[in-house]
N, C-alpha and C positions, 0 to 999 in steps of 0.2 A: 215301532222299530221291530223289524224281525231280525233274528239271531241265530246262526245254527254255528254248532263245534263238533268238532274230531280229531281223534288221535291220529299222531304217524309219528315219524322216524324217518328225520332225513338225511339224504343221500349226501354223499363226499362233496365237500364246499359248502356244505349248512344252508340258509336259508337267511339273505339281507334283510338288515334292519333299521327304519331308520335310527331309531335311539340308540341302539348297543352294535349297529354293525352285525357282523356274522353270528347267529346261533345254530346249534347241531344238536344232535339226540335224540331221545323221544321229545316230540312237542306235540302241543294242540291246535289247531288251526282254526280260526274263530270269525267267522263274516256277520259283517251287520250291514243291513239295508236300511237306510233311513232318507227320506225324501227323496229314493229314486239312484243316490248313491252309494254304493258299497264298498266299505273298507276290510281290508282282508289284514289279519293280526293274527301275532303267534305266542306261545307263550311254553318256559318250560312245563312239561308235565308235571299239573300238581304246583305249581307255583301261584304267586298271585298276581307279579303283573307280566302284562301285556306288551308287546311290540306290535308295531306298523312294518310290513311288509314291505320293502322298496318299490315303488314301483305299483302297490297293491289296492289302489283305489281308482275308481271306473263308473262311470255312470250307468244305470241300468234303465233302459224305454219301458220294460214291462217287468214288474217285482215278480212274479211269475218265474224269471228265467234264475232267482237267486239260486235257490237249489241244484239247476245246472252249473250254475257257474260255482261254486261252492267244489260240486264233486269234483268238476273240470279240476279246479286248483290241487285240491287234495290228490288225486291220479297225477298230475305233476309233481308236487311236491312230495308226498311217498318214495320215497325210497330205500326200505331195508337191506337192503344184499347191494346197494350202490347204484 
């Protein structure tokens, strides 16, 4: 299983979840690839658990492309000034 995280701060309306519905603030953004699928989750900064992103899991053809899509999400999901 590959793994990558990063911080951000997101923009006005927070970011869906399935478990908790909307969170906001500083969060983490955390994708895992596992047999080809990637789940994209978030979590407050510094906290322990996890949420599933609405909406935020996708099959991927080549693990190669996680990274890209990783940054993609994160350049979306970033938002400080709104």
């Amino acid at each position: 299983m590959a793994e990558l995280s990063s911080l951000f701060v997101a923009g006005p309306g927070g970011i869906m979840t399935d478990e908790v519905g909307v969170v906001t603030g500083d969060l983490e953004l955390r994708t895992l690839l596992e047999d080809g699928t990637l789940r994209s989750l978030v979590r407050y900064e510094g906290a322990d658990e996890w949420y599933g992103i609405t909406g935020g899991t996708v099959a991927l053809t080549d693990p190669r492309d996680h990274e890209a899509v990783h940054a993609l999400l994160l350049g979306v999901l970033n938002r400080p000034s709104g």
